[in-house]
C-alpha positions, 0 to 999 in steps of 0.5 A: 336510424342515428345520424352518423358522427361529424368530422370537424375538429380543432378549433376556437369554439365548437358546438354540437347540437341535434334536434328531432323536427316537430314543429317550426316555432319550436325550432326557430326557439331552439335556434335562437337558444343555440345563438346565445349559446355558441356565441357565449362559447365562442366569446361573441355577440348575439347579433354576430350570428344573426346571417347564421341563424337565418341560414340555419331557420331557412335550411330547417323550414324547408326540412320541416316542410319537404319532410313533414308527411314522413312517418319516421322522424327527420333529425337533423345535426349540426356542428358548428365551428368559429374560425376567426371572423367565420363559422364553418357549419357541418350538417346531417339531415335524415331528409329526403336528398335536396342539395341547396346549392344546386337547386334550381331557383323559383321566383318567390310568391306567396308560398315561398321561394325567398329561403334558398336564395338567401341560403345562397346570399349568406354562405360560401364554399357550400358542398353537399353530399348524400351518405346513404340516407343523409344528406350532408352539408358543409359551408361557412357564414361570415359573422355579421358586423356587430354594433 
């Protein structure tokens, strides 16, 4: 099943990018080629959007992970928008339902738990939904100081 199309529009730099999750070194690559991308696009340094990846890296981790054993494939879109010192993420997962926002929180151990709160650290304004079989994240990630 597709994902459903996003509904952000009008702004300084957009992209628009979907991956199908194989394997988490392939998307930390792909992650940092979209960086240099949008920041291209949106006139920025790379370093500007090193808080973003990092959200983004943790969001597709825990995909991959609470995901892998499922037979059909986990896509995921993200639509990423610059307004002035930010940039507003629109998400679709086909994932299982998972809300990062609301998720009760875990002391961080040798098997993780350190992702969510930095999730929760880097964005604001986070809202999830579920649609039918995807979950759909709005937030935004102020652009990190340059130097």
């Amino acid at each position: 099943m597709p994902l459903p199309t996003s509904n952000i529009a009008n702004a300084s730099a957009r992209t628009e990018w979907t991956i199908k999750l194989k394997d988490v070194p392939g998307i930390v690559r792909q992650l940092h080629e979209l960086q240099t991308e949008f920041a291209d696009a949106a006139g920025l340094l790379d370093d500007a959007l090193d808080d973003l990846i990092l959200v983004l890296e943790e969001l597709l981790t825990n995909l991959h992970r609470h995901n892998a054993p499922a037979k059909t494939p986990i896509e995921a879109r993200l639509t990423l928008v610059r307004d002035g010192d930010a940039v507003w993420c629109d998400w679709l997962d086909s994932g299982s339902e998972f809300n990062p926002f609301a998720q009760e929180l875990s002391q961080p151990d040798a098997e993780g738990g350190i992702g969510l709160p930095l999730v929760r650290h880097f964005t604001t304004e986070g809202v999830h939904e579920r649609h039918g079989h995807f979950n759909h994240l709005s937030f935004c990630v102020a652009l990190a100081p340059t130097s």
